[in-house]
C-alpha positions as CSV (number, residue, x, y, z in Angstrom):
1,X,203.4,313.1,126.4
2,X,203.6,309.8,127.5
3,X,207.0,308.8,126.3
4,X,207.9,312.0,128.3
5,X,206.9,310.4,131.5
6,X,208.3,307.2,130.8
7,X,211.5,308.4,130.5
8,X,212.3,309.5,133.9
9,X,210.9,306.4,135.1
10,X,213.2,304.0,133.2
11,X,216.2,305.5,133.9
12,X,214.7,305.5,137.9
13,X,214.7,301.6,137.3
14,X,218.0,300.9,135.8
15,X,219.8,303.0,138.5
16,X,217.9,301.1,141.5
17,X,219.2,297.5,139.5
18,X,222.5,298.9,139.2
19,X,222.3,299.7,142.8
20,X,221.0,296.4,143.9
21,X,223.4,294.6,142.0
22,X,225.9,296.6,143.0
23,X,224.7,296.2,147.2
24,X,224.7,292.4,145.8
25,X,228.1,292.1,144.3
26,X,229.1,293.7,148.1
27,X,227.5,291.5,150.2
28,X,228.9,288.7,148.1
29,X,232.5,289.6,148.3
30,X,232.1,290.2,152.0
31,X,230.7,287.0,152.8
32,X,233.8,285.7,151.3
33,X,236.3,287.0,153.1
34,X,234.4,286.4,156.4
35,X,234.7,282.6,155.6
36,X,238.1,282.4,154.2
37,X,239.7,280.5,157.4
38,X,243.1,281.5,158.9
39,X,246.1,278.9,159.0
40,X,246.9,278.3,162.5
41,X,250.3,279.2,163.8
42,X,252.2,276.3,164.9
43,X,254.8,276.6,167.9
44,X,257.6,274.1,168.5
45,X,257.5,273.2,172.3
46,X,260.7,271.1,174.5
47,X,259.2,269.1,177.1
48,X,261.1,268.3,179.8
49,X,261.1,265.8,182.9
50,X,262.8,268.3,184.8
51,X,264.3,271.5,185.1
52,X,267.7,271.4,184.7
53,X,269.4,272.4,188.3
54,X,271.6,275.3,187.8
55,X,275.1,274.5,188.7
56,X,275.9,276.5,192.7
57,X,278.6,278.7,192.2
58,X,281.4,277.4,194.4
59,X,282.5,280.0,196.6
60,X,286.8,280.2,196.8
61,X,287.8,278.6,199.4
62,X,289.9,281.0,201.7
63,X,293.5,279.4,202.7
64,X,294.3,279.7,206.1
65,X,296.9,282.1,206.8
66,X,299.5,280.6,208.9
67,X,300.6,282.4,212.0
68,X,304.5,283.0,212.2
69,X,305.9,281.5,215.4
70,X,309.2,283.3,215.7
71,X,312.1,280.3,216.0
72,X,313.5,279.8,219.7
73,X,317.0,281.2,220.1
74,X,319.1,278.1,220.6
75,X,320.5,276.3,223.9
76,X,323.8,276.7,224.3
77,X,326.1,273.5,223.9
78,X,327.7,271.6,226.7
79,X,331.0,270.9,226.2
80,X,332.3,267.6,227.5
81,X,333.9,267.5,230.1
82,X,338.1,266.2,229.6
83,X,338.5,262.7,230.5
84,X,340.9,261.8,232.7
85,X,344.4,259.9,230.8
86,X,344.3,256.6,232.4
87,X,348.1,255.5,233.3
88,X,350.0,252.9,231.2
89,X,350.1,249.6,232.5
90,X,353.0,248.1,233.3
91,X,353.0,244.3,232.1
92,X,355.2,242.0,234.1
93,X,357.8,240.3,232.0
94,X,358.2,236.4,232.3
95,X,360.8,235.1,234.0
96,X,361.1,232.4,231.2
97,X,360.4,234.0,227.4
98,X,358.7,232.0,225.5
99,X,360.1,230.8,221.6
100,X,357.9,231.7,219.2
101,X,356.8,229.0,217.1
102,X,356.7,229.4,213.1
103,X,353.5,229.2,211.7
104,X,353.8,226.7,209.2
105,X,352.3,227.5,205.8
106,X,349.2,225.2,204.8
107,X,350.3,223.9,201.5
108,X,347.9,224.1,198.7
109,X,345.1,221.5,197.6
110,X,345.8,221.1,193.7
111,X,342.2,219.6,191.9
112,X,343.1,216.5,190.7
113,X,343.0,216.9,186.9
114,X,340.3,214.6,185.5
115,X,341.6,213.1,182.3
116,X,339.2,212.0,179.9
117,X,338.2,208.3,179.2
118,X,340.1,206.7,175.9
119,X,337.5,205.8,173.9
120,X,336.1,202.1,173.8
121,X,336.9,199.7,171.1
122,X,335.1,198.9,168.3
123,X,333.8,195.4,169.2
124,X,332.9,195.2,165.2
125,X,336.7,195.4,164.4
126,X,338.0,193.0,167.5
127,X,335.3,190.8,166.7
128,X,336.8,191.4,162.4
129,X,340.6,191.0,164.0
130,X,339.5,188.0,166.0
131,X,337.6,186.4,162.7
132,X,340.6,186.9,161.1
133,X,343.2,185.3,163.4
134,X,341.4,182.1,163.3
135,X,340.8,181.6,159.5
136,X,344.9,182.3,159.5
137,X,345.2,179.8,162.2
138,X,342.5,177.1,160.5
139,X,344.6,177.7,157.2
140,X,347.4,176.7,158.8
141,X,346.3,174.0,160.1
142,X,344.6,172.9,157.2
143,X,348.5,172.8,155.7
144,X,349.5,170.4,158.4
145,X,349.5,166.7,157.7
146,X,346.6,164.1,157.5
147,X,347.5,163.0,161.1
148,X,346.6,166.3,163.2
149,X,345.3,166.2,166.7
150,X,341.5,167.5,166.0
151,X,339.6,164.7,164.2
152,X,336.7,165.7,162.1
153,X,332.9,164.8,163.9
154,X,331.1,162.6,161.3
155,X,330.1,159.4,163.2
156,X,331.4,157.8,166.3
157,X,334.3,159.5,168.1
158,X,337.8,157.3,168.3
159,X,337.2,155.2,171.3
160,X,339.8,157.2,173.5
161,X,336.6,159.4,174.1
162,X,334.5,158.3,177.2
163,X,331.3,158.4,177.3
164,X,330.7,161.3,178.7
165,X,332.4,163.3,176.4
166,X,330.2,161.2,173.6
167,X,327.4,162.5,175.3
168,X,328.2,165.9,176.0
169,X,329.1,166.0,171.9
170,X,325.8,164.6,171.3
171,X,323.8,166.8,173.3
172,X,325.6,170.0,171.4
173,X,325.1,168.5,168.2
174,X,321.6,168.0,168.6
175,X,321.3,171.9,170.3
176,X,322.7,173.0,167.0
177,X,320.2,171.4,164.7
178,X,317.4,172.3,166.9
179,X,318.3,176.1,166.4
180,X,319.3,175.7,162.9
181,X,316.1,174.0,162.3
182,X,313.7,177.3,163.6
183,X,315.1,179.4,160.7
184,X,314.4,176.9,157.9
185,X,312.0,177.4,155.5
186,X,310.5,173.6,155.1
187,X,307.8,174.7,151.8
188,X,311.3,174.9,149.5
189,X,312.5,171.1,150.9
190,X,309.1,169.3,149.4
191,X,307.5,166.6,151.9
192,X,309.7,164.1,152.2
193,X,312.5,163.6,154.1
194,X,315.8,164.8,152.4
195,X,319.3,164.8,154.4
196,X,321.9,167.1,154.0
197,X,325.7,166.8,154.6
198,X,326.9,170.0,156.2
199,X,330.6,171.3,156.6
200,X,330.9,174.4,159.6
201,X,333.9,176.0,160.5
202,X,333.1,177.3,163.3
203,X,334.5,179.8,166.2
204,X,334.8,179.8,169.6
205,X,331.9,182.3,170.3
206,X,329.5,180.4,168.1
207,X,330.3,182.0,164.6
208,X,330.1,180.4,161.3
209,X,333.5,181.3,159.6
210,X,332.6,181.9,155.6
211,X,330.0,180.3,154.1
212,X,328.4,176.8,155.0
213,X,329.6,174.1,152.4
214,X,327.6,171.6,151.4
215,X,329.2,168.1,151.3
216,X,325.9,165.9,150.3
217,X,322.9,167.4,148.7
218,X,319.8,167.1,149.2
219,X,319.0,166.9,145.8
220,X,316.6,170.1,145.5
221,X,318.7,173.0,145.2
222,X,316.1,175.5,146.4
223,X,316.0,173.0,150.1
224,X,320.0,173.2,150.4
225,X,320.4,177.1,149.8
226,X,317.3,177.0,152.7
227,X,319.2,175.3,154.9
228,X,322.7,177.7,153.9
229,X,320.3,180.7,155.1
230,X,319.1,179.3,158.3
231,X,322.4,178.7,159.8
232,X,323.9,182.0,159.3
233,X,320.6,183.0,160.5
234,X,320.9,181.1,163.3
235,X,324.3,182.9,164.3
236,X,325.8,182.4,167.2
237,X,325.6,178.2,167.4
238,X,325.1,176.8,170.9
239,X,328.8,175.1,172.0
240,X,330.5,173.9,175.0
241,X,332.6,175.6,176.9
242,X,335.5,172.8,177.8
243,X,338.5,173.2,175.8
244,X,339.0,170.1,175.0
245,X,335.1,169.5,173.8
246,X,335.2,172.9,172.0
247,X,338.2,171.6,170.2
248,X,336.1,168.8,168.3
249,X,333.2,172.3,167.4
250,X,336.2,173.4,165.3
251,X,335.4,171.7,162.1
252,X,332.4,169.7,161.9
253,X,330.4,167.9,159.3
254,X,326.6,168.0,160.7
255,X,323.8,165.5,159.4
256,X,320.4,167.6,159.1
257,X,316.9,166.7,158.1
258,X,315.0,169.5,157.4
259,X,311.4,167.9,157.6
260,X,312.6,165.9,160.7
């Protein structure tokens, strides 16, 4: 009997814990959803400073219509009026006619034709041609007798020379050795005092025709070729300009010192 009763009273229990758990289970699940949170919805926004103006429509601009002035019907033209012929003049004839004079034709003004200047001369070759002439001439000369007319300077002078024509002579001689001496080269003639013996032949403008000879050493041949440069460095020679001074220039034997 009692297991009869107890029966109906478990099976009462289980389906109220069913029911519990299943009110439970309900209330669980619907707390859930209610705090499940929604993802806000995001909207993209422009901001702008202002609006942008719209643009006024521009109305068409009516042309003006242009009245039609019917054209004036034109003037009629004056016509000149005829001018009246004026009468020929009559012109009175000279008693005396006059001759008519020719006109005489102006004759023509030819340019003068400039002809072009002949070249200059070659002052090399006339000075060459000149060089030349007198070496012919000295040769000659040189072929001539003992007793010719131009002595040879190497001391006094005959005694038909004055004084003044010594002097003179003397004066050009010592103008000679004072150029000749600025072109010497006095280390190569030692220090002492060595004198050369010179022959020149030399040419009315002052030119040394060939080469210097030397008549008297000096004894040091490295002093006399020295002296050999320095005159033809020395080119032109101071001389006078009388004839009959520049005569005794011709050929001359000069006395020179280099350390003097």
């Amino acid at each position: 009997m009692i297991r009869s009763r107890e029966n109906p009273v478990a099976i009462q229990a289980g389906a109220l814990s069913v029911l519990v758990h299943a009110v439970l289970l309900s209330i669980l699940v619907l707390s859930f959803n209610w705090r499940t949170v929604r993802p806000a919805s995001v909207a993209e926004v422009e901001l702008w400073d202002n609006l942008p103006q719209q643009k006024a429509v521009e109305k068409p601009v009516e042309k003006p219509v242009e009245k039609v002035v019917p054209p004036e019907p034109p003037k009629p033209v004056e016509q000149p009026k005829p001018e009246p012929k004026p009468e020929p003049v009559v012109e009175p004839k000279p008693d005396i006619q006059m001759k008519k004079v020719p006109v005489k034709e102006i004759p023509k003004v030819e340019k003068p034709i400039v002809k072009p200047d002949p070249p200059k001369p070659d002052q090399k070759k006339i000075k060459e041609d000149l060089l030349k002439k007198l070496q012919q001439d000295m040769l000659k000369e040189d072929s001539k007798p003992a007793h010719s007319d131009v002595p040879k300077i190497e001391g006094p002078v005959s005694p038909t020379t004055n004084q003044a024509s010594q002097g003179e002579i003397d004066k050009y001689r010592s103008l000679i050795s004072s150029k000749i001496h600025r072109y010497v080269n006095n280390q190569l003639c030692g220090t002492g005092k060595p004198e050369l013996l010179i022959g020149l032949e030399l040419m009315p403008t002052g030119e040394v025709i060939g080469v210097p000879k030397i008549v008297k050493s000096s004894g040091i041949i490295a002093c006399d070729d020295a002296v050999i440069r320095a005159i033809l460095l020395a080119q032109p020679l101071p001389l006078p300009t009388q004839p009959d001074l520049l005569a005794q220039f011709r050929s001359l034997n000069l006395n020179f010192t280099p350390n003097n």
